[in-house]
mmCIF file as gemmi writes it, N, C-alpha and C atoms, coordinates in Angstrom:
data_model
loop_
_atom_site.group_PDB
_atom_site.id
_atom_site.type_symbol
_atom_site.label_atom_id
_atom_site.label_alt_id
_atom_site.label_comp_id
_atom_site.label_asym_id
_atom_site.label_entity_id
_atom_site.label_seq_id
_atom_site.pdbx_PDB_ins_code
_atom_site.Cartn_x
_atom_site.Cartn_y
_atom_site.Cartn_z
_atom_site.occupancy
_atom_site.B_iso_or_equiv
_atom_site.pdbx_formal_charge
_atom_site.auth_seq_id
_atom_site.auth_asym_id
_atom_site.pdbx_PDB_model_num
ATOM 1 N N . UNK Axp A 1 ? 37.807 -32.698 117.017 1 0 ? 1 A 1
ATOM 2 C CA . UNK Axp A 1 ? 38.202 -34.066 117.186 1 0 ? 1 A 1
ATOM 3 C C . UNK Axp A 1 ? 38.627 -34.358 118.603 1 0 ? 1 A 1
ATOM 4 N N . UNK Axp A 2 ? 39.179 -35.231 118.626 1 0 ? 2 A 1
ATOM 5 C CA . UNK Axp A 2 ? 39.705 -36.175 119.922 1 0 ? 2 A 1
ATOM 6 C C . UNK Axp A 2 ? 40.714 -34.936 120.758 1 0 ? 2 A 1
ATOM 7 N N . UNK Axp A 3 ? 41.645 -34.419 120.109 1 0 ? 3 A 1
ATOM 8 C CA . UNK Axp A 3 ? 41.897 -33.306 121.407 1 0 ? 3 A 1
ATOM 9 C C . UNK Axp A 3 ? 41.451 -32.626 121.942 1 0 ? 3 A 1
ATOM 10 N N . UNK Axp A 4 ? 40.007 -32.049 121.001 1 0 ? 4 A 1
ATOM 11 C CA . UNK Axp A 4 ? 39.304 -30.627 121.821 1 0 ? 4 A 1
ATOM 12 C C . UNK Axp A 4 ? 38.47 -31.3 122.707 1 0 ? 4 A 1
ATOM 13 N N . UNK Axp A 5 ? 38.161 -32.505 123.216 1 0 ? 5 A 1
ATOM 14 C CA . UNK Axp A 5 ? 37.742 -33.106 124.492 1 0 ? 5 A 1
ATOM 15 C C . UNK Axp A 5 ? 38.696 -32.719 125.381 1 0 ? 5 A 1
ATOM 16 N N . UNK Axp A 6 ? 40.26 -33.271 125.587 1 0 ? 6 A 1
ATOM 17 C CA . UNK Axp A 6 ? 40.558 -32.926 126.497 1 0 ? 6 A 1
ATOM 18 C C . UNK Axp A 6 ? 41.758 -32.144 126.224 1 0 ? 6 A 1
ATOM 19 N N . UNK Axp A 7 ? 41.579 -31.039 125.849 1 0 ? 7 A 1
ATOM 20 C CA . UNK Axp A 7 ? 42.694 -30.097 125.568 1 0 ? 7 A 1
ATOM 21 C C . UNK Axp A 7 ? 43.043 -29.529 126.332 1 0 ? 7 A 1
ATOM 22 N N . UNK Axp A 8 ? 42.69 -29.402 127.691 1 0 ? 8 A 1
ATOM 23 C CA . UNK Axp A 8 ? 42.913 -28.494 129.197 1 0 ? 8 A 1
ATOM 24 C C . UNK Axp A 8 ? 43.755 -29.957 129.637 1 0 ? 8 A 1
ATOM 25 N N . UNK Axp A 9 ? 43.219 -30.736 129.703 1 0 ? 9 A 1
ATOM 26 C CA . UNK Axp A 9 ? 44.409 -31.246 130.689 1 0 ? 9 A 1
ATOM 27 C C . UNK Axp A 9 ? 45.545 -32.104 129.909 1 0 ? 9 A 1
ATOM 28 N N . UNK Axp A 10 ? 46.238 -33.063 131.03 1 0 ? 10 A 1
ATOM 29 C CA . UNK Axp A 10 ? 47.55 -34.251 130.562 1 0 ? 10 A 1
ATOM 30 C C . UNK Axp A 10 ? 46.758 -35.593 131.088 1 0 ? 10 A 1
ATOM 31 N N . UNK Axp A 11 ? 47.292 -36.5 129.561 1 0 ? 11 A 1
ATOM 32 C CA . UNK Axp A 11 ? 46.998 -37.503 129.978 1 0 ? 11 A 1
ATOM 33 C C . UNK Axp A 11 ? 47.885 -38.323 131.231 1 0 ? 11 A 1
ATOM 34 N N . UNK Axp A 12 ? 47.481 -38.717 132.101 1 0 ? 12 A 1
ATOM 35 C CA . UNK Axp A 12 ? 48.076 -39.823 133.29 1 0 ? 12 A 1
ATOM 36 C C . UNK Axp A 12 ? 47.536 -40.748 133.413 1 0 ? 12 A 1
ATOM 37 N N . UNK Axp A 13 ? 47.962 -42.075 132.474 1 0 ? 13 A 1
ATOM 38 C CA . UNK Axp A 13 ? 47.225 -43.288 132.85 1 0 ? 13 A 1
ATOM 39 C C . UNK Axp A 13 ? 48.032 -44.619 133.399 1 0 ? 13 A 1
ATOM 40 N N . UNK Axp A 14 ? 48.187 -44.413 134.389 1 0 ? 14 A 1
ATOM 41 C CA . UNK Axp A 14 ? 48.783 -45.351 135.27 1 0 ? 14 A 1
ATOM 42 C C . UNK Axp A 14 ? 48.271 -46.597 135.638 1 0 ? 14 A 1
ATOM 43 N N . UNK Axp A 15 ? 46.667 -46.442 134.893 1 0 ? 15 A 1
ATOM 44 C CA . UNK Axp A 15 ? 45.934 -47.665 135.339 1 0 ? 15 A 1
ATOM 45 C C . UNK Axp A 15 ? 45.763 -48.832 134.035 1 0 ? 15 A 1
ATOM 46 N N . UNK Axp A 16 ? 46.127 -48.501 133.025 1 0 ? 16 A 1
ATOM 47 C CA . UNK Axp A 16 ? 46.529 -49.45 131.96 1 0 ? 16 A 1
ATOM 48 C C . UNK Axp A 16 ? 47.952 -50.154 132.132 1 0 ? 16 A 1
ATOM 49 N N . UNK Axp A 17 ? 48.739 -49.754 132.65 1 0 ? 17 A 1
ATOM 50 C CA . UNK Axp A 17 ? 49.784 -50.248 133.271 1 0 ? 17 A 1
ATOM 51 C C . UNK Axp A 17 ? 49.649 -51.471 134.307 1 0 ? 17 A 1
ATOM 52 N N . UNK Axp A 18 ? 48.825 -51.545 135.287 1 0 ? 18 A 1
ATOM 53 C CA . UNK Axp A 18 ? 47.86 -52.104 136.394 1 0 ? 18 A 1
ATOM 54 C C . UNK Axp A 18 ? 47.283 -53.205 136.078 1 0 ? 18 A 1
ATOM 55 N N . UNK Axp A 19 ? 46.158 -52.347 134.553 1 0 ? 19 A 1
ATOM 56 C CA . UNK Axp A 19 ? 45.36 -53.396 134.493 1 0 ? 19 A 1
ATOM 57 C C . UNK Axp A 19 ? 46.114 -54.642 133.197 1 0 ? 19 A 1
ATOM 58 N N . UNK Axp A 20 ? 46.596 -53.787 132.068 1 0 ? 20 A 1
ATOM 59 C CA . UNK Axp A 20 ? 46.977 -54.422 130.818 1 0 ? 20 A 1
ATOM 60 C C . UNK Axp A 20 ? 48.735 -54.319 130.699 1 0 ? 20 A 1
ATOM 61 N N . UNK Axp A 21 ? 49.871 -54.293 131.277 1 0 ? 21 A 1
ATOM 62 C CA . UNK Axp A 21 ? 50.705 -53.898 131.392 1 0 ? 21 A 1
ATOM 63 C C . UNK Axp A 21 ? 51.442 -55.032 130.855 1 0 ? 21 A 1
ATOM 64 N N . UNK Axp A 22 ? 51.067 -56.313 130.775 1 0 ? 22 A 1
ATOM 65 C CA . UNK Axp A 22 ? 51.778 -57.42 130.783 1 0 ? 22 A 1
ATOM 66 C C . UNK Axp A 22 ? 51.417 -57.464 128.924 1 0 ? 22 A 1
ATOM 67 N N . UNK Axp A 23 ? 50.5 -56.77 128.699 1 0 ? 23 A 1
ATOM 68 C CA . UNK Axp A 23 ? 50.179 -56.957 126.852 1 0 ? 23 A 1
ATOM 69 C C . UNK Axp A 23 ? 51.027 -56.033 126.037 1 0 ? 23 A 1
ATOM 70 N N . UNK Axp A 24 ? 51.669 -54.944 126.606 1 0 ? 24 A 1
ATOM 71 C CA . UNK Axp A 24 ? 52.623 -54.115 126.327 1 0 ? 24 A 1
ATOM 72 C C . UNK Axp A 24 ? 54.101 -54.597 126.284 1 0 ? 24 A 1
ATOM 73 N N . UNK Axp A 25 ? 54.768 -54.215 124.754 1 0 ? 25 A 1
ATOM 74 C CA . UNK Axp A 25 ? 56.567 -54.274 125.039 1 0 ? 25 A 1
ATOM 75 C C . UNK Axp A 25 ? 57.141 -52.733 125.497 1 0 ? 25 A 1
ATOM 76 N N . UNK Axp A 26 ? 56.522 -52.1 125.199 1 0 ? 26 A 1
ATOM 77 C CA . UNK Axp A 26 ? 57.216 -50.575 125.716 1 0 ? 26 A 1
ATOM 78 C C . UNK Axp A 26 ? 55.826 -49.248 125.873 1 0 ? 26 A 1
ATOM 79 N N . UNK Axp A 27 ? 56.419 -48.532 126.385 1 0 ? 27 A 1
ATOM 80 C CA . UNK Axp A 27 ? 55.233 -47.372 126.777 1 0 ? 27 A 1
ATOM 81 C C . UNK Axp A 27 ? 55.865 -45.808 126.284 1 0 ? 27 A 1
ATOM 82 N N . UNK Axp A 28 ? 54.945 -45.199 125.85 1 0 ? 28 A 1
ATOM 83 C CA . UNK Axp A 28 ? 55.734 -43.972 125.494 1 0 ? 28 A 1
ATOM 84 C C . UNK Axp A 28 ? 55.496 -42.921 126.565 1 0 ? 28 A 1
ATOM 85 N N . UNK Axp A 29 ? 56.118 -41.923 126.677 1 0 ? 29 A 1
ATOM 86 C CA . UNK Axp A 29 ? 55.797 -40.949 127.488 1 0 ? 29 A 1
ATOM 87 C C . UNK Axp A 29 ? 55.627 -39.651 126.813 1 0 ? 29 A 1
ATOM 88 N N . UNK Axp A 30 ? 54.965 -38.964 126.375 1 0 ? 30 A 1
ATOM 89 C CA . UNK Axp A 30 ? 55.257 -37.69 125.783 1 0 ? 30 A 1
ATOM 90 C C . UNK Axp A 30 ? 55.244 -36.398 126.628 1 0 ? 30 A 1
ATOM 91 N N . UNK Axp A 31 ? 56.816 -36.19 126.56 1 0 ? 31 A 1
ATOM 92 C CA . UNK Axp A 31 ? 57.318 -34.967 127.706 1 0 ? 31 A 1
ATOM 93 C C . UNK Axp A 31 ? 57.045 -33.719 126.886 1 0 ? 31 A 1
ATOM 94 N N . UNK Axp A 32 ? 56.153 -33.545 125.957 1 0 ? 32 A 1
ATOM 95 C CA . UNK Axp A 32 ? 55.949 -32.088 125.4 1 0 ? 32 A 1
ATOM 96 C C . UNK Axp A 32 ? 55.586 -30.852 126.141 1 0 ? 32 A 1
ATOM 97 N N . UNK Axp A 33 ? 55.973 -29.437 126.25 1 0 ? 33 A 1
ATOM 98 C CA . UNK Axp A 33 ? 55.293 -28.787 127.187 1 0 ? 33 A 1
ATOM 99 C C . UNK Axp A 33 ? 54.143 -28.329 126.834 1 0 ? 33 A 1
ATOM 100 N N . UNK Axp A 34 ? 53.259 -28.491 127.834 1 0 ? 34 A 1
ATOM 101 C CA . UNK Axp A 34 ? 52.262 -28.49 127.334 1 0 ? 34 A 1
ATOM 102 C C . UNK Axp A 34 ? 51.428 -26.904 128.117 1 0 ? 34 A 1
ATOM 103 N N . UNK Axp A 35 ? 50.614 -26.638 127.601 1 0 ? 35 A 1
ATOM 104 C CA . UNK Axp A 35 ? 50.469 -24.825 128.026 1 0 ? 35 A 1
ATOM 105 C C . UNK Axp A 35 ? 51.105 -23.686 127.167 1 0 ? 35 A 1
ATOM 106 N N . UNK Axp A 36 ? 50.515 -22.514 128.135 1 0 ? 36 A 1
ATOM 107 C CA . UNK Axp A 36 ? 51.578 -21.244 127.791 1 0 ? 36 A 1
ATOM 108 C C . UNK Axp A 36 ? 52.497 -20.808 128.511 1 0 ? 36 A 1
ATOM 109 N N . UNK Axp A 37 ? 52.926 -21.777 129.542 1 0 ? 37 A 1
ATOM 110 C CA . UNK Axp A 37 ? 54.052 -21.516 130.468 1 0 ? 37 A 1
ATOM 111 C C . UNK Axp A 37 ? 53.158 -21.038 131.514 1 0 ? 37 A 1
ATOM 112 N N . UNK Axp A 38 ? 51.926 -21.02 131.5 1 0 ? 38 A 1
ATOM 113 C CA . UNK Axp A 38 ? 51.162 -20.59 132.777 1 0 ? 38 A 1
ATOM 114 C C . UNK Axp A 38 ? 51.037 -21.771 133.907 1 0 ? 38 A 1
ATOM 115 N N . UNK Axp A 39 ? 51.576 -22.859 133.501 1 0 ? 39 A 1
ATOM 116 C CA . UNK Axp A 39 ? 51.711 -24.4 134.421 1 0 ? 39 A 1
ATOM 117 C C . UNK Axp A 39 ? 52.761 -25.044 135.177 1 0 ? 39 A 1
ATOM 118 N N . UNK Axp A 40 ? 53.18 -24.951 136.056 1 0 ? 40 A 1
ATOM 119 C CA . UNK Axp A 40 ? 54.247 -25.878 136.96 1 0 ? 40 A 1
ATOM 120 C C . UNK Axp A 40 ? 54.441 -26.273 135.989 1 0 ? 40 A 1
ATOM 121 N N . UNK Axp A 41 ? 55.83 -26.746 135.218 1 0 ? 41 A 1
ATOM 122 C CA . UNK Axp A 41 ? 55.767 -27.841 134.793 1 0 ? 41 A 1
ATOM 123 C C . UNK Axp A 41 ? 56.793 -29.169 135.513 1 0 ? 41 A 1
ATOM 124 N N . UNK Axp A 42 ? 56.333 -30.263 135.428 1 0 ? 42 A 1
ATOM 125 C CA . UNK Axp A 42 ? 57.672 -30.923 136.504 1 0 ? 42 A 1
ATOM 126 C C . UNK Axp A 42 ? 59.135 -31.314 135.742 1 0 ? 42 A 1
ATOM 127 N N . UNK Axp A 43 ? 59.862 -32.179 136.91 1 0 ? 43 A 1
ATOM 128 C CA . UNK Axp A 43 ? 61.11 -31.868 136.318 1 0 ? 43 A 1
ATOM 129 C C . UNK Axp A 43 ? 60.481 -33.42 135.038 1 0 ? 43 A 1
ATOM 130 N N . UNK Axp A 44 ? 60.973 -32.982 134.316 1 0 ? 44 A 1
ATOM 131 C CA . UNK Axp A 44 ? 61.068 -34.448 132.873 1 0 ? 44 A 1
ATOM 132 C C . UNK Axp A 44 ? 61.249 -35.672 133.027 1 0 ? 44 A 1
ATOM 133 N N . UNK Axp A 45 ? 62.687 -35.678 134.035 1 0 ? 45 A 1
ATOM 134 C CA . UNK Axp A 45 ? 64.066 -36.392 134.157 1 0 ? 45 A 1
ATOM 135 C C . UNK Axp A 45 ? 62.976 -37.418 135.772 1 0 ? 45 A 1
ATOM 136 N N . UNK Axp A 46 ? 62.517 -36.626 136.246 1 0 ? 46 A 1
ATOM 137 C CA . UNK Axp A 46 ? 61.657 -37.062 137.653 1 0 ? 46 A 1
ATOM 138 C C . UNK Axp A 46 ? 60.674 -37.657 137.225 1 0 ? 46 A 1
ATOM 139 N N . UNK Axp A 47 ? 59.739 -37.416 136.13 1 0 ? 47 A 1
ATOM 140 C CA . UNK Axp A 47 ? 58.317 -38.236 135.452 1 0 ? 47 A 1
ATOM 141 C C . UNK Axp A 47 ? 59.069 -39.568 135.001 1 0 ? 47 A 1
ATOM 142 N N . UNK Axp A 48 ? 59.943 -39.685 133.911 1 0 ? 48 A 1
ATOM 143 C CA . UNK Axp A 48 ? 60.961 -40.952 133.693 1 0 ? 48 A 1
ATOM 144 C C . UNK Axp A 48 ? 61.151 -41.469 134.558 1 0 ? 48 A 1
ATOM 145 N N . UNK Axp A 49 ? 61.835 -41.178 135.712 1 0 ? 49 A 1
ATOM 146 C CA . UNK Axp A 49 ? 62.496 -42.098 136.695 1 0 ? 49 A 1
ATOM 147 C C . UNK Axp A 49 ? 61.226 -42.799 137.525 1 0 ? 49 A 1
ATOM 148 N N . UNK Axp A 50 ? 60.086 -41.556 138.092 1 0 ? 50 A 1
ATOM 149 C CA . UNK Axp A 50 ? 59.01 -42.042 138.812 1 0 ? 50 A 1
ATOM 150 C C . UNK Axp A 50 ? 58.261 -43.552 137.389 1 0 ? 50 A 1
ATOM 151 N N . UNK Axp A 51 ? 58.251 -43.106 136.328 1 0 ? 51 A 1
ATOM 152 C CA . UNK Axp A 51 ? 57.561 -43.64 135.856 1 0 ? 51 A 1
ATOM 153 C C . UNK Axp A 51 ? 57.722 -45.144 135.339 1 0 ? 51 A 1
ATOM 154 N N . UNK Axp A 52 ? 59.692 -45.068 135.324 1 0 ? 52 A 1
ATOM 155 C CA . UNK Axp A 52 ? 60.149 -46.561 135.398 1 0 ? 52 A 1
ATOM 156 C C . UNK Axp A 52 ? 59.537 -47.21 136.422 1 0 ? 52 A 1
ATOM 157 N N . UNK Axp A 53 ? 59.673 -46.07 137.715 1 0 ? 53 A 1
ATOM 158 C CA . UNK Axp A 53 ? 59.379 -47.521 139.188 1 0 ? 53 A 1
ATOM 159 C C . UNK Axp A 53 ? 58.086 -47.62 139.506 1 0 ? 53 A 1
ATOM 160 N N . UNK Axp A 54 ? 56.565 -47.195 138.57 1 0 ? 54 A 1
ATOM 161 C CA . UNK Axp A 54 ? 56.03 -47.651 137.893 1 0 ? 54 A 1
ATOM 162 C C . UNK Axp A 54 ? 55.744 -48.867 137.657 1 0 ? 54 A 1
ATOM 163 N N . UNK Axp A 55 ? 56.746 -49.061 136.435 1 0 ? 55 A 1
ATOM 164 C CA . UNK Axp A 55 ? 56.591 -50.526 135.898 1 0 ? 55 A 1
ATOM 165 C C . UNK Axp A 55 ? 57.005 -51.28 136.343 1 0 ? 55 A 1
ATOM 166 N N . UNK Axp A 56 ? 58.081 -50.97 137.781 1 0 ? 56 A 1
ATOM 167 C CA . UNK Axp A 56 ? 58.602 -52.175 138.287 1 0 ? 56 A 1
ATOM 168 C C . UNK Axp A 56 ? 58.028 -52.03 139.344 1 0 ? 56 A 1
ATOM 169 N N . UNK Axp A 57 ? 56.711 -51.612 139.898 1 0 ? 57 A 1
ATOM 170 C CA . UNK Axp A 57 ? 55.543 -52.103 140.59 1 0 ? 57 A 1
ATOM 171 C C . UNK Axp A 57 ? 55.789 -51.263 142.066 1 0 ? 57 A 1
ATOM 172 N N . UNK Axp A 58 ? 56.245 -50.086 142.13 1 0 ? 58 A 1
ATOM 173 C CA . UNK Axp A 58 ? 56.97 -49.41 143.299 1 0 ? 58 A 1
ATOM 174 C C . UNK Axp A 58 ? 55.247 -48.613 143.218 1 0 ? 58 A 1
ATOM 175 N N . UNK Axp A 59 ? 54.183 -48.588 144.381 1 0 ? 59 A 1
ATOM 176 C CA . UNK Axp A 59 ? 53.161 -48.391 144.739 1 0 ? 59 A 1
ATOM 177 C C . UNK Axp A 59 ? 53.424 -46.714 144.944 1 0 ? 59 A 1
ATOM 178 N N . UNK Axp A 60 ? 54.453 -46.548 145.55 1 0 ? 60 A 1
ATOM 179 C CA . UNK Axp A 60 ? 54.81 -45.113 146.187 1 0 ? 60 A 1
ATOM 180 C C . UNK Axp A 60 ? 54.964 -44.087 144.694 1 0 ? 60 A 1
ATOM 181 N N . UNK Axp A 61 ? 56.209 -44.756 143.853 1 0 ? 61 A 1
ATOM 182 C CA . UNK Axp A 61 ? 55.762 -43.954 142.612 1 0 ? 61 A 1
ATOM 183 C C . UNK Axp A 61 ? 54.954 -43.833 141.723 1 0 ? 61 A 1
ATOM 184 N N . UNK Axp A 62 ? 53.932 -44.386 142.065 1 0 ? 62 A 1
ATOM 185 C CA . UNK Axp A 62 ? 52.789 -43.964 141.337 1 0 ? 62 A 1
ATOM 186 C C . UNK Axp A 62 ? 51.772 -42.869 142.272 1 0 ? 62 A 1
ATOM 187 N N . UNK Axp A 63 ? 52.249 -42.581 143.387 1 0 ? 63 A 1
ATOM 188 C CA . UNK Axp A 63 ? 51.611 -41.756 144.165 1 0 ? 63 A 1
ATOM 189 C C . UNK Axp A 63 ? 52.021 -40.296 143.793 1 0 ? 63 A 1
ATOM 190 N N . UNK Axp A 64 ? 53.594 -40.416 143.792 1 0 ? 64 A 1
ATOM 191 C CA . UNK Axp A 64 ? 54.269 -39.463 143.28 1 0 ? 64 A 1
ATOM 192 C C . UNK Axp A 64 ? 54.164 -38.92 141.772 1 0 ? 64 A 1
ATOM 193 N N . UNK Axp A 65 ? 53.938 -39.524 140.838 1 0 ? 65 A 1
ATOM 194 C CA . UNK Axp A 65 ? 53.778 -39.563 139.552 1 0 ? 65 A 1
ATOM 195 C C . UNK Axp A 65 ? 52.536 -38.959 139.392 1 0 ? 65 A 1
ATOM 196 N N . UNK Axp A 66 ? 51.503 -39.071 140.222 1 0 ? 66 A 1
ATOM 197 C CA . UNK Axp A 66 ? 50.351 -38.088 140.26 1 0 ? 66 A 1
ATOM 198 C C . UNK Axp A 66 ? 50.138 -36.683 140.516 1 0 ? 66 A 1
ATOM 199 N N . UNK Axp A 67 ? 51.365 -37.174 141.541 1 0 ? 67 A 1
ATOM 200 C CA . UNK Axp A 67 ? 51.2 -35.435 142.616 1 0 ? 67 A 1
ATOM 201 C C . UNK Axp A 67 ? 52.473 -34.557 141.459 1 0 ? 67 A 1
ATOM 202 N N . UNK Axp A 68 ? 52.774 -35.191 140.802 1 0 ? 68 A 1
ATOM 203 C CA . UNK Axp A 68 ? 53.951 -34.509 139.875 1 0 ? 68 A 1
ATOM 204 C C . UNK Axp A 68 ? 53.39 -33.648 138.753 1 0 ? 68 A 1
ATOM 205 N N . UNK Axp A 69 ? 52.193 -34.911 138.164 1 0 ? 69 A 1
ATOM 206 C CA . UNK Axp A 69 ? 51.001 -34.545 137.058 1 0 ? 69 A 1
ATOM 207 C C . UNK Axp A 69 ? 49.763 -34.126 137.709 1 0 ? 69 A 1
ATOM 208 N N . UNK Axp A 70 ? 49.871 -33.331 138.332 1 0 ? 70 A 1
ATOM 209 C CA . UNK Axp A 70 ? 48.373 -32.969 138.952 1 0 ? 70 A 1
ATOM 210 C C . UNK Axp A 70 ? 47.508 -32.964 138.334 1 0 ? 70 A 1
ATOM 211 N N . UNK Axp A 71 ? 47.002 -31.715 137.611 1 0 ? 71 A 1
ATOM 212 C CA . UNK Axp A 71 ? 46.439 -31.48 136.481 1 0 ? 71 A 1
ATOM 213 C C . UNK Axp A 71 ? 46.298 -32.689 135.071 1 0 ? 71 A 1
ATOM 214 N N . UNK Axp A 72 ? 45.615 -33.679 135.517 1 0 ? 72 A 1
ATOM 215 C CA . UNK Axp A 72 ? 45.684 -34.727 134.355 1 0 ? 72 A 1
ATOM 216 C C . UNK Axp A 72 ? 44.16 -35.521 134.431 1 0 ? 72 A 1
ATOM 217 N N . UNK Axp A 73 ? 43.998 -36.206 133.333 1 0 ? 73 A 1
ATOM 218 C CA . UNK Axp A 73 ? 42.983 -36.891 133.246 1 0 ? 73 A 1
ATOM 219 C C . UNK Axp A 73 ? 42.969 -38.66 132.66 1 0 ? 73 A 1
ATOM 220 N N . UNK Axp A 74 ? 42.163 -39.56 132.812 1 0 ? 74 A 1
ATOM 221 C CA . UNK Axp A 74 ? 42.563 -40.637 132.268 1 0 ? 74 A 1
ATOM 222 C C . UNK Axp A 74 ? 40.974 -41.58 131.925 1 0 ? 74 A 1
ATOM 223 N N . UNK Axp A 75 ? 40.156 -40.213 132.12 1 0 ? 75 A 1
ATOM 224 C CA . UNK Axp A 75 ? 38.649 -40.736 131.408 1 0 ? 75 A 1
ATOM 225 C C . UNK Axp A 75 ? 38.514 -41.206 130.569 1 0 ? 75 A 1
ATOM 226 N N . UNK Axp A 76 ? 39.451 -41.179 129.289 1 0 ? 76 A 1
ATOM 227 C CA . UNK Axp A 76 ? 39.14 -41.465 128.198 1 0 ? 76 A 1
ATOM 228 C C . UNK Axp A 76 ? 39.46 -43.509 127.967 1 0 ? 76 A 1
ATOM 229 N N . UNK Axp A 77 ? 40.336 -43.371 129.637 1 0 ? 77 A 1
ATOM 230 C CA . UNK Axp A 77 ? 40.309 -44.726 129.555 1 0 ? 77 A 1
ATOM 231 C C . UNK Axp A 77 ? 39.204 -45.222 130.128 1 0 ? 77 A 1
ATOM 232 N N . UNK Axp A 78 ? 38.617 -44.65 131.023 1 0 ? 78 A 1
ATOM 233 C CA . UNK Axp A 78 ? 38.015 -45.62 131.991 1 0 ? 78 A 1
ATOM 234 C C . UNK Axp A 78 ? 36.465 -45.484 131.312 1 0 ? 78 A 1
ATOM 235 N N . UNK Axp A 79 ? 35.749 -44.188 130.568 1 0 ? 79 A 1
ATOM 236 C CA . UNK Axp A 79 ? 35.089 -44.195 130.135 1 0 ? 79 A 1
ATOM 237 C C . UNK Axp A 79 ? 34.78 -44.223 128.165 1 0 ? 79 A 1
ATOM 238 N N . UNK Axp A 80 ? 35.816 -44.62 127.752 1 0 ? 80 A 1
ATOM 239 C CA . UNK Axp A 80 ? 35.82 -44.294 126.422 1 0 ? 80 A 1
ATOM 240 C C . UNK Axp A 80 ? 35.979 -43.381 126.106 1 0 ? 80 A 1
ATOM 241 N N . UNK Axp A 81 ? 35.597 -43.435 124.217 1 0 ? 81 A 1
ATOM 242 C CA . UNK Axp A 81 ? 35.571 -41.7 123.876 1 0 ? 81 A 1
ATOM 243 C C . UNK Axp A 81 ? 34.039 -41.867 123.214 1 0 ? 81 A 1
């Protein structure tokens, strides 16, 4: 199913935010760890905070919010499933 497409990486979609953000009342984040501990993982508390200023349109944290989630993908938005 739908995970074994992208089971290697994290979703990061910062661009539904961008594009559809105003059709949304809240966004979830799921801080699960994800791996076998073989992955950086970042700080939690730093994805939240980057990811509020985010929504309040701060250009820089979404730069940061990438380089935090390296390892991520967001095809499934831009190309379907």
């Amino acid at each position: 199913g739908y995970p074994s497409i992208y089971n290697n990486e994290q979703f990061l979609n910062v661009d539904i935010v961008n594009d559809l953000g105003d059709l949304f009342d809240e966004f979830f984040i799921d801080l699960t760890d994800i791996g076998s501990g073989s992955k950086a993982e970042p700080d939690k508390a730093q994805v939240m905070t980057q990811f509020k200023n985010v929504l309040n349109g701060d250009e820089k944290a979404e730069q940061n919010l990438h380089q935090m989630v390296a390892l991520s993908t967001r095809n499934q938005y831009r190309k379907g499933l």
